[in-house]
C-alpha positions, 0 to 999 in steps of 0.5 A, spaced: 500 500 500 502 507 498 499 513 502 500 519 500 500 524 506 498 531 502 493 537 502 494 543 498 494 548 504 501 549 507 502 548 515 497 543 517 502 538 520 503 533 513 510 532 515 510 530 523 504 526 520 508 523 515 514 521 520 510 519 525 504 515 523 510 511 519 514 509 525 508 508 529 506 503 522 512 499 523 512 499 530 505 495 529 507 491 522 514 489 524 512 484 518 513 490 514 518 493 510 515 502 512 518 506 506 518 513 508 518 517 501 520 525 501 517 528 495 517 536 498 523 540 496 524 542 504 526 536 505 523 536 511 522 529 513 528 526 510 531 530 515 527 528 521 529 520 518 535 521 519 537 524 525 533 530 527 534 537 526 541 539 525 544 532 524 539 530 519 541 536 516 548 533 515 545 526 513 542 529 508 547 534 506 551 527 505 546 523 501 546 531 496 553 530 496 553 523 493 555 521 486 549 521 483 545 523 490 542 518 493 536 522 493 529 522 489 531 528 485 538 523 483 533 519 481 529 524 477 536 526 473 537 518 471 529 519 468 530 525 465 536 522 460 531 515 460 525 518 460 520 513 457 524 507 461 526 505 466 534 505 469 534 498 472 537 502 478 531 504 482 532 500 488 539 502 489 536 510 492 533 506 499 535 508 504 536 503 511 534 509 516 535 506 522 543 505 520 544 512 520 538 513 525 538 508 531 532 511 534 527 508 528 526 501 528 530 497 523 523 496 519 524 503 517 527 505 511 527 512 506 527 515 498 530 523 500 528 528 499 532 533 494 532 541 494 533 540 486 526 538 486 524 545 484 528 546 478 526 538 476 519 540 476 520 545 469 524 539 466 518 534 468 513 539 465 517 540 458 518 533 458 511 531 459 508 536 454 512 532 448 508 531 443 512 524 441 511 519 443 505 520 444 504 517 452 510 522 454 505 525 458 503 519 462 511 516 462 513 521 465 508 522 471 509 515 472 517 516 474 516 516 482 511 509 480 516 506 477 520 507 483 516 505 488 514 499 483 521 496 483 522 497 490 515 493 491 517 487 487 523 486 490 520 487 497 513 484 497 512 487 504 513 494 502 509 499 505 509 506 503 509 514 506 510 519 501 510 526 504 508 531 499 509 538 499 502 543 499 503 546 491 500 542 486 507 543 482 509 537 478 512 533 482 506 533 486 502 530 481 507 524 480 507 523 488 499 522 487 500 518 481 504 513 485 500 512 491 493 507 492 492 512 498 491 520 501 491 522 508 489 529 509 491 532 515 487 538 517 488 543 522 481 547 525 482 554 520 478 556 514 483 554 509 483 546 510 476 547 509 478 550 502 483 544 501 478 540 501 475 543 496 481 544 492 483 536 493 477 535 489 478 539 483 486 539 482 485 531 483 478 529 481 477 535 477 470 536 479 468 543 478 474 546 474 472 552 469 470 548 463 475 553 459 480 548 462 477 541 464 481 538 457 488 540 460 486 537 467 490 533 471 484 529 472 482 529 465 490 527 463 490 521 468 485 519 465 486 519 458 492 516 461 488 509 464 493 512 470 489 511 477 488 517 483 488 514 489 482 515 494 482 519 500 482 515 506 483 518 512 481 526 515 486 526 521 483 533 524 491 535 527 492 539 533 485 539 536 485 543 542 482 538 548 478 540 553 475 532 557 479 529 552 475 532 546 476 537 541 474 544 544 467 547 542 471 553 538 476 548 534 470 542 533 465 549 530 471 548 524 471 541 524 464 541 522 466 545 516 471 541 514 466 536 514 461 539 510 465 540 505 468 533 505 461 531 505 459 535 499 466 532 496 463 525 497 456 526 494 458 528 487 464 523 487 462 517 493 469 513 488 474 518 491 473 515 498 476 508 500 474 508 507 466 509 511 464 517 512 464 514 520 472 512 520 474 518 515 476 523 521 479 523 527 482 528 532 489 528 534 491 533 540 496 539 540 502 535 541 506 542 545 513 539 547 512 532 544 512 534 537 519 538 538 522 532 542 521 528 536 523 533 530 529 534 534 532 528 535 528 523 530 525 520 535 518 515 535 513 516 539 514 508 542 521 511 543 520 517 547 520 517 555 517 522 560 522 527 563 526 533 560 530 533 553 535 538 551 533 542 546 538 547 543 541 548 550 534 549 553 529 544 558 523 540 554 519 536 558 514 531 555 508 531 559 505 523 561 498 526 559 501 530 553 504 523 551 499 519 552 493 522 548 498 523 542 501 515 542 493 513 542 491 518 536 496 515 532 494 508 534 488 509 532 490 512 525 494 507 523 489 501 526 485 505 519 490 503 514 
């Protein structure tokens, strides 16, 4: 199964969702081989992955540095010299995390993230606008696919994240042709309420002005026979708690991404893989939690109670605080 972690609004926690919910993933599937997939210029996660902020950095600044650079924009430059093929070098940009990471469990792997993802876009956009060969368009949005389909057959229990950037730039749309699956994160504001709407245009093209609906994206994928994900889970991230429960100011908002989620639903009930009850889920403000794990790359099964040093300064993760956030991430992942 391929996740893709995404909404077209910026700062709702898409990337501390990403890391989180694969860890916690594998942590309940020791089975399974958890793939973590950066497709955001920032590099955000990969940073986290392999190590936190700061030594992460340089981890990362290492795999850039390689010749080609382990890193998926290393792979996009193999593709923009074989763009209608494969390389046959697609598995050799895994990443075993927990070798560079010893807080991930072992089952923990990473695609990185690569900052030349912005200026690979252009050339994905004027490879993909060939007019030959004909399916040039479908090839190339099918690059990030052929890279997990290789990983896939040559791990049979290979699970995926893909953390993706809010922009629905190139590689964006090849992020979303790659996954079977969309987690949408949304924190309680107007703007993820319109994401919502916007999820169903820039994906499903429902209502796009009809002076574009031919150059659609949803249009282009489907003259292209290439399948879109279904949205499978609405995780309502950072609710602010009161008894345990979403506040009345946050859960007026959540009523207003859910009614737009229902309004999405009724014009395109296939966009949904998973019932209207199971769909959304509260996850609390995670306050210092979030800090600790960003920093040192830490799973939320691998975080005790007590004080961590943060940048020379004390953090102390809360036993209630912890308890709340390990809970909602349980259920999240008991509904994949």
């Amino acid at each position: 199964m391929r996740y893709a972690i995404w909404n077209n609004k910026g700062g709702v926690g898409k990337t501390f969702v990403s890391f989180i919910t694969a860890c916690e993933y594998a942590r309940q599937h020791p089975d399974k081989m958890v793939i973590i997939v950066d497709m955001c210029p920032q590099a955000n996660v990969s940073e986290v992955v392999l190590g936190g902020n700061g030594k992460g950095s340089a981890q990362l600044d290492k795999l850039l540095g390689n010749t080609p650079r382990t890193t998926v924009g290393g792979y996009f430059d193999e593709r923009i010299s074989s763009p209608h093929k494969t390389t046959g070098n697609e598995t050799s940009y895994l990443i075993p995390a927990s070798k560079i990471n010893s807080n991930l469990d072992s089952n923990v792997y990473l695609i990185a993230g690569d900052p030349s993802l912005e200026i690979q876009a252009e050339a994905i956009n004027q490879i993909a606008g060939q007019t030959l060969p004909s399916d040039s368009w479908a090839n190339v949005h099918k690059w990030l696919h052929d890279l997990l389909n290789a990983l896939a057959r040559k791990h049979e229990n290979a699970v995926f994240f893909i953390d993706c950037n809010p922009s629905f730039s190139a590689y964006t749309e090849l992020a979303v042709v790659a996954a079977n699956r969309i987690i949408v994160p949304c924190t309680a504001d107007g703007s993820s309420a319109r994401a919502i709407s916007n999820i169903g245009q820039l994906i499903y093209g429902i209502d796009v002005p009809s002076a574009y609906a031919s150059v659609s994206f949803s249009k282009r994928a489907s003259n292209s026979n290439l399948a879109l994900p279904t949205i499978h889970a609405i995780p309502l991230n950072r609710s602010t708690q009161y008894e345990q429960k979403a506040s009345k100011a946050f859960s007026a908002m959540y009523s207003e991404i859910k009614k737009r989620t229902d309004g999405l639903m009724s014009k395109k009930q296939d966009a949904f893989s998973a019932k209207k009850s199971e769909l959304f889920l509260d996850i609390p403000d995670a306050h210092s939690v979030s800090v600790v794990t960003s920093h040192l790359g830490l799973p939320l099964h691998k975080i005790k109670l007590g004080k961590y040093d943060i940048h020379d300064k004390d953090t102390q993760v809360p036993k209630s605080s912890l308890e709340r956030y390990k809970e909602a991430f349980e259920k999240l992942v008991q509904r994949l």
